[in-house]
NUNUKE-145685 format. One record per residue (C-alpha): x, y negated, z. Coordinates in steps of 0.25 Angstrom, whole numbers, plus 2048, in hexadecimal, padded with zeros to 3 digits. Each point is the difference from the previous one (the first is absolute). Example, Ala and Ser with C-alpha at 12.3 -4.5 7.8 and 13.67 -1.06 7.14 Angstrom:
residues 2
83181281F
8067F27FE
END
This chain:
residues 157
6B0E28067
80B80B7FD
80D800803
80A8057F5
80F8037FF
8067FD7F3
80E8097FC
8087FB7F3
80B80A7FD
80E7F8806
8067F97F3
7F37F87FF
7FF7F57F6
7F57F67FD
7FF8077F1
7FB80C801
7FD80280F
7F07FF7FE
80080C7FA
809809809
7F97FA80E
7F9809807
7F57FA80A
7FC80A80C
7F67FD809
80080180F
7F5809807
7F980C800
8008077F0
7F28047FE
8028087F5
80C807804
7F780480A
7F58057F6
8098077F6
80E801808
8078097F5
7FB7F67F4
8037F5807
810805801
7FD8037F0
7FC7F57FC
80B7F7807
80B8097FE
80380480D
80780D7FF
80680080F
7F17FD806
7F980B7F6
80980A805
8017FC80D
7EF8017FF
80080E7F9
80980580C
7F77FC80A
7F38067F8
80680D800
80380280E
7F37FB802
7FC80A7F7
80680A807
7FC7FD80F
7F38027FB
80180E7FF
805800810
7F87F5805
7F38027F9
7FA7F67F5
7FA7F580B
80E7FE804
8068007F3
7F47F57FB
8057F780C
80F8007FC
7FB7FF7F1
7F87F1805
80C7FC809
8098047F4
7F67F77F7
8007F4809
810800803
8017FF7F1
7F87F4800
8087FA80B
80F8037F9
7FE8007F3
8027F27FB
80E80280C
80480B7F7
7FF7F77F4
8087F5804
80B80B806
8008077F2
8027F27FA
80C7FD808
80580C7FE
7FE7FC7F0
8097F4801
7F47F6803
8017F580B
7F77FA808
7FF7F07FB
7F57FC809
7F2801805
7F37FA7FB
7F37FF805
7F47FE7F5
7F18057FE
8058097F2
80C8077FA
8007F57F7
7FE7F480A
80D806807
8078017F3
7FE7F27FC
8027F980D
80F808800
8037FE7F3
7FD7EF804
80980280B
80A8077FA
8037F97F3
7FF7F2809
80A804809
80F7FC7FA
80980A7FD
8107FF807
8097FE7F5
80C8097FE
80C7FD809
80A7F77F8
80D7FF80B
803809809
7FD7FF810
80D7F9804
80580880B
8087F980A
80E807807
80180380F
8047F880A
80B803807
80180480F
80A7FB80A
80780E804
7FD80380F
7F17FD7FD
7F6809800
7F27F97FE
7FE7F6809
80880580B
810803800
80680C801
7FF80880C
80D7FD80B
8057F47F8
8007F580B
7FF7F27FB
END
């Protein structure tokens, strides 16, 4: 079983919403580790490419100093941190796009998890607008010479 974090953009509405859910599943992203720059392509990750293309090139650089050994070493340990963060770096890029996170589903498919949210999504009733306004009620008012529970200090009964 998986584990996936669903985002709707904030003014989400049962029309519509399908389409603009995004669905990111928890764990370690195989193919980001694979393919890390075209991973961050193909989701749109600007922040995250960049972020990966910084760190390739001071790879790239250290090699000249620490020899290719080293270098291949940093290039791996690169590789894997990728695949640890990426799907982090997605659901940070969503938030900062205006998505929220509406909840968590666990399911065996991308699919299965959007059909058990979307079943307990659209089951759930929504809070009708306020019609009245919260009654706010005045102060009370205090006793001069009392200050809490204790009166005032030197004041003898």
């Amino acid at each position: 079983m998986a584990i996936f974090s669903v985002h709707l953009l904030g003014d989400a509405t049962p029309q519509g919403v399908a389409d603009r859910a995004v669905f990111v599943r928890e764990g370690f992203a195989f193919w980001a580790f694979l393919l890390g720059p075209l991973w961050f392509l193909w989701h749109r990750e600007w922040l995250g490419l960049v972020g990966w293309l910084v760190i390739a090139a001071l790879i790239a650089v250290s090699e000249r100093w620490l020899g290719s050994v080293t270098g291949g070493g940093f290039e791996l340990i690169l590789a894997l941190a990728t695949g640890i963060v990426a799907n982090d770096i997605r659901r940070l890029t969503l938030a900062l796009r205006g998505f929220r996170e509406s909840g968590v589903v666990e399911a065996q498919s991308h699919e299965a998890a959007e059909r058990r949210f979307f079943d307990s999504w659209l089951a759930q009733p929504r809070p009708a607008s306020p019609s009245a306004p919260p009654v706010v009620h005045p102060a009370r008012s205090v006793p001069p010479g009392v200050l809490g529970l204790f009166p005032e200090s030197g004041a003898r009964p």
